[in-house]
C-alpha positions as CSV (number, residue, x, y, z in Angstrom):
1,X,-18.1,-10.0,-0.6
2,X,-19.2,-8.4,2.5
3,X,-20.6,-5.0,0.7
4,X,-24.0,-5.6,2.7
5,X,-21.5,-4.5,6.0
6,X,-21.9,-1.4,4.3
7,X,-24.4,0.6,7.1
8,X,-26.1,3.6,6.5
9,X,-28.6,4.3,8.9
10,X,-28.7,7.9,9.7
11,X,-29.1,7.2,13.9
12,X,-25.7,5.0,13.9
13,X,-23.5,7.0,12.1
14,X,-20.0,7.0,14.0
15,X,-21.2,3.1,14.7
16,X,-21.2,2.8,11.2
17,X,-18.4,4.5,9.9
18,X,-16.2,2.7,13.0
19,X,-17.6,-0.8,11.6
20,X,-16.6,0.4,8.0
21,X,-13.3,0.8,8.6
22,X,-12.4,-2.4,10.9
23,X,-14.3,-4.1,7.6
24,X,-13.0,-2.5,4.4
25,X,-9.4,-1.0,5.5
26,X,-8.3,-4.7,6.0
27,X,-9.9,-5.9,2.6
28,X,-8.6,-3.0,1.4
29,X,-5.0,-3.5,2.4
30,X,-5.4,-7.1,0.8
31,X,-6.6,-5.7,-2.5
32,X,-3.7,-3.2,-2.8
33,X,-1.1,-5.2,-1.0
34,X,-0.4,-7.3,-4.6
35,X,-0.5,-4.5,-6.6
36,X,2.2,-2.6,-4.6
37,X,4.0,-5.9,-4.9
38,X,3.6,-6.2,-8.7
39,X,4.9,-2.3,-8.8
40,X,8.2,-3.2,-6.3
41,X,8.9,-6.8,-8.4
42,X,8.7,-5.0,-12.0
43,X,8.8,-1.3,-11.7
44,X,9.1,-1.4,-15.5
45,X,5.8,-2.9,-16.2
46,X,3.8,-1.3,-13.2
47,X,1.3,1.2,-14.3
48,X,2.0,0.8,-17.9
49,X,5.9,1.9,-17.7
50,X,4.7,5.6,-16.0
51,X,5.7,6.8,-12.7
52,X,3.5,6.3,-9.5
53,X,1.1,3.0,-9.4
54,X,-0.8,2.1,-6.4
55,X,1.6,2.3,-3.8
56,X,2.5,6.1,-4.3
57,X,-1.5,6.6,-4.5
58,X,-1.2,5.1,-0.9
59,X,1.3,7.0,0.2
60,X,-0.5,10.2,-0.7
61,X,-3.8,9.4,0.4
62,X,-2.8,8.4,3.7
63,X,-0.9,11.8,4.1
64,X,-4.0,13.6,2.9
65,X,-6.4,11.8,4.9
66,X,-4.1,12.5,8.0
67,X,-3.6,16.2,7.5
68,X,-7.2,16.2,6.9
69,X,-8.3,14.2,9.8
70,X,-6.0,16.3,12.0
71,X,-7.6,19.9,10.9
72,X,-11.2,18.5,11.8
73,X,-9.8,17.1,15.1
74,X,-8.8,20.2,15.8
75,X,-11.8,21.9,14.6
76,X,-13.9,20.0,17.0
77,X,-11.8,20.4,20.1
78,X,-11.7,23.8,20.0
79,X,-15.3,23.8,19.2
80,X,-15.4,21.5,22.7
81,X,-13.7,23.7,24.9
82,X,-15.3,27.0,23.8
83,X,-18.8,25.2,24.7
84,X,-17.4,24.2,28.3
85,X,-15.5,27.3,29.1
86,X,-18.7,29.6,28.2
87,X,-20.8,26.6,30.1
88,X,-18.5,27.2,33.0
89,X,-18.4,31.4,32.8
90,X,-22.0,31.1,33.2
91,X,-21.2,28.9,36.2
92,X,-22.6,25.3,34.7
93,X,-20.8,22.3,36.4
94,X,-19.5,20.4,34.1
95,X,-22.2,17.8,33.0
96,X,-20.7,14.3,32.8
97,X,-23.3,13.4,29.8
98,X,-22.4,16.4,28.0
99,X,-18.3,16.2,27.9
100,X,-18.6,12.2,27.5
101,X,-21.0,13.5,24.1
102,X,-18.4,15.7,23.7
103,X,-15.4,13.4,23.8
104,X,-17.4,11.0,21.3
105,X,-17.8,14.0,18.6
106,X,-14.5,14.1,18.7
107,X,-13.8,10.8,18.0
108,X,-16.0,10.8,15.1
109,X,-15.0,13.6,14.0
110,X,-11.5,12.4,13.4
111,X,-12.8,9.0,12.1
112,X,-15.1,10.5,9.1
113,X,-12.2,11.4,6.7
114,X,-10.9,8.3,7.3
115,X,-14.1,6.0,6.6
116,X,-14.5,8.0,3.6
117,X,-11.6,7.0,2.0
118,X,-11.6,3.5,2.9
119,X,-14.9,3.3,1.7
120,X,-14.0,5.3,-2.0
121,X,-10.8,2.7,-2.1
122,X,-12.8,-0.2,-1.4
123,X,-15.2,0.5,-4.4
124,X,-12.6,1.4,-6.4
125,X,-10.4,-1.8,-6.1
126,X,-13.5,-4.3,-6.3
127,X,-14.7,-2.3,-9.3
128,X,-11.0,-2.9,-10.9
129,X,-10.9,-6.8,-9.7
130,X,-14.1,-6.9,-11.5
């Protein structure tokens, strides 16, 4: 399919991990969108007559990833702002390079969790289409 998207170069990292997820989460969503349908048709036969199935794995994963995704967010704006109000103590202008760079990390930052786990679902449900 299109695993060779799948970048790893160590100098595009956020590129990569941005690309990832505009790729996978979509083939993702249309590898799991027929299971969860299979579960909600016949909720007797989905996941071999036991409680929770694909779409409750969802549902959790997405609250995980969030909570997780939030904390590191966090992590790195407070990070952020500690760097620009010692920059500033010190009497630093703010440097337009440095807060864009900063602004980016951020970004990524909040993006990782979430490339991670499309990326672990993705090889997960092409393994079980298999």
């Amino acid at each position: 399919m299109f695993t060779h998207f799948l970048l790893t170069d160590q100098e595009s990292d956020s590129v990569s991990s941005a690309l990832e997820v505009m790729i996978l989460a979509p083939m993702v969503i249309a590898m799991r969108v027929p299971n969860v349908m299979y579960e909600l048709a016949t909720p007797w036969h989905a996941s071999g007559g036991r409680r929770g199935g694909e779409g409750e794995k969802a549902v959790i994963e997405k609250t995980a990833v969030m909570v997780e995704s939030f904390g590191v967010v966090h992590a790195e704006m407070l990070n952020t702002w500690t760097e620009m109000t010692t920059s500033a103590m010190r009497g630093e202008l703010p440097n337009v390079a440095k807060v864009s760079r900063s602004m980016q990390d951020i970004s990524d930052a909040g993006l990782a969790p979430v490339a991670k786990r499309v990326r672990a679902n993705y090889k997960r449900l092409k393994n079980r289409a298999a």
